[in-house]
C-alpha angles and dihedrals in degrees: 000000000000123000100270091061098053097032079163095056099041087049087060099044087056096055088042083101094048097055131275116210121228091266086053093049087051094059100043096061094031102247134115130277088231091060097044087057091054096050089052098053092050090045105029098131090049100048115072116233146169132208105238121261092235092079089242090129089237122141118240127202127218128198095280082047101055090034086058092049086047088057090049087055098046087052092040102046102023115033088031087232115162117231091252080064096049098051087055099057088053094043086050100040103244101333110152136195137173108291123246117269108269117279127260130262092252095046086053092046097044085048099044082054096047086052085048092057094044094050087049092050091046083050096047083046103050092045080049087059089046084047102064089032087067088041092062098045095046082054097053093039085059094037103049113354092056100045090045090055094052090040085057091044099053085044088058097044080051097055095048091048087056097056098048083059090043086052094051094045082062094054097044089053097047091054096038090052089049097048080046097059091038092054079048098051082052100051093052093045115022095166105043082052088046096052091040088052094054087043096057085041095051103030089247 
């Protein structure tokens, strides 16, 4: 198959050498992530890994990483050997020897539940982790987002109530400065105010 028939695959040939997370692992060769955990735990010390660079504590896995994990596959599924087998390819440097009978009913089962329970206590961990992740952020949002918002508010409220009394203020010296020229209109001419005053009173 060339590149142009697989766009996905190549894509993620391309990022093996900037980390790929267990989940990520798990979808490039086509396992679960609940396999590639246990692998790791059994091989740690074979697999190459990184801890990721986001401070999140999880492990990441380069090219010689996911090329180990594909060499513990190929043992594993194809050739049916245990992980005590295949530690001791890698301890001994690629000495091999004729794989243990496969394993009983009871032994896959005992082993499909052990990777059930580790796979739940990596889940209840990782919903701990977005709990406190909520906590904190419920805690900043009382400490300093919600303070913030009624501060604004009352600025606001502020604001608005400045205006009305600007307003008012308008409207008092407006009147004040007309009352002022009509008192001055009737200083400079009494009796023409008088007479127009009668006349407005009597229609004349």
């Amino acid at each position: 198959m060339n590149k142009s028939e697989n766009p996905d695959e190549e894509k993620q040939v391309e990022n093996l050498d900037k980390g790929f997370t267990v989940k990520e692992v798990a979808s490039f060769i086509n396992e679960t992530p609940n396999v590639i955990r246990n692998w790791f735990k059994e091989l740690r010390q074979y697999i190459p890994h990184e801890k990721s660079d986001k401070g999140n504590g999880y492990n990441i896995y380069k090219r010689e990483g996911i090329e180990r994990f594909k060499e513990i596959q190929a043992l594993h599924r194809e050739q049916n050997w245990s992980m005590k087998q295949i530690e001791h390819y890698f301890a001994t440097g690629g000495e091999s020897f004729k794989p243990e009978p496969e394993k009983k009913a009871g032994e896959l089962i005992a082993e499909e539940l052990k990777a059930m329970r580790e796979e739940m206590a990596a889940l209840r961990e990782e919903n701990k982790q977005m709990k406190e992740q909520l906590d904190n952020q419920e805690n900043f949002n009382k400490e300093f987002v919600i303070p913030g918002i009624q501060q604004i508010k009352g600025e606001v409220s502020s604001i608005r109530g400045s205006i009305e009394r600007d307003k008012e203020l308008d409207e008092f010296n407006r009147a004040a400065k007309e009352a002022k020229q009509l008192i001055a209109a009737a200083n400079e001419n009494p009796d023409k105010q008088k007479r127009g005053f009668f006349a407005r009173l009597f229609g004349k």
